[in-house]
C-alpha positions in Angstrom: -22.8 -5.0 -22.2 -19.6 -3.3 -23.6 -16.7 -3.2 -21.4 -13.4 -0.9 -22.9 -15.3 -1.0 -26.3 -15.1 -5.2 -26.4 -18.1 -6.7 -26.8 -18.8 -10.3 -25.2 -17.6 -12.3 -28.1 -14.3 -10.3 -28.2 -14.1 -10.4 -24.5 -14.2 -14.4 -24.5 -11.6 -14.6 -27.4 -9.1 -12.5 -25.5 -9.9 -14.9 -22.4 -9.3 -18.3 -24.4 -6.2 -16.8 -25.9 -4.8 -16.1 -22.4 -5.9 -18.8 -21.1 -4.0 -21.0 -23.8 -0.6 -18.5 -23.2 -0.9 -19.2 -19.6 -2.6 -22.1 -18.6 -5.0 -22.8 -16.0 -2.7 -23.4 -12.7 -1.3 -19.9 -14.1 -4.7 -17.8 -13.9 -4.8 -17.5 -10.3 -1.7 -16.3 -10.3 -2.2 -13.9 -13.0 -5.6 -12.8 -11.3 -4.2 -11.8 -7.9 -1.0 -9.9 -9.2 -3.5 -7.7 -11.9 -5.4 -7.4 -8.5 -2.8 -6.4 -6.6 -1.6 -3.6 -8.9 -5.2 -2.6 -9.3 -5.2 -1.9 -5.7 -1.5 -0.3 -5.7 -2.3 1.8 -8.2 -5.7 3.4 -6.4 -3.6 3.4 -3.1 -0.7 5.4 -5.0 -3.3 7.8 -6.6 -4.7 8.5 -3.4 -1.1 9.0 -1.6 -0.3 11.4 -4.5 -3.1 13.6 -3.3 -2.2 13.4 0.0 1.3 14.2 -0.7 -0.2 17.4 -2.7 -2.3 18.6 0.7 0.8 17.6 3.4 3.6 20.2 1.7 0.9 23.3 2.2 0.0 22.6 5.4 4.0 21.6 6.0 5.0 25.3 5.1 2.2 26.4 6.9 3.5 25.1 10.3 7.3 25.8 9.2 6.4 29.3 9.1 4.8 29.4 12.4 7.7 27.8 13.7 9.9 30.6 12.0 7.5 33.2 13.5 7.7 31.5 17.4 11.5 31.6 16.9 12.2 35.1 16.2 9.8 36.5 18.9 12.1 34.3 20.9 14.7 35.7 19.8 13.4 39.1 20.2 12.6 38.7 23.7 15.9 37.5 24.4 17.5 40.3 23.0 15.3 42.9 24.1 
């Protein structure tokens, strides 16, 4: 099983060096936070796409607005 390239042995010495830099009270810590900007990060994806879809259907609707007003306007002066 390779995971990003790293084999098991390489996997394991990354984990006992940050486990020496860090300690073991710190790991939880550490654990949650990469969790949480795992999660932000596929939230924030997804928003961008979202963001993408809104400004179309934004102009869309400012348009039809546009076109409301001015037949307003045009029975108002006629």
């Amino acid at each position: 099983m390779r995971i990003f390239g790293l084999g098991p042995t390489e996997l394991a010495i990354i984990l006992l060096i940050v486990l020496v830099l860090f300690g073991p009270k710190q790991l939880p810590k550490l654990g949650k936070m990469f969790g949480k900007a795992m999660k932000d990060l596929r939230e924030g994806m997804e928003g961008k796409e979202e963001e993408e879809e809104k400004p179309a259907a934004m102009t869309e609707a400012k348009d039809e607005a546009v076109s409301e007003e001015s037949k307003k306007s045009e029975e108002t002066t006629v």
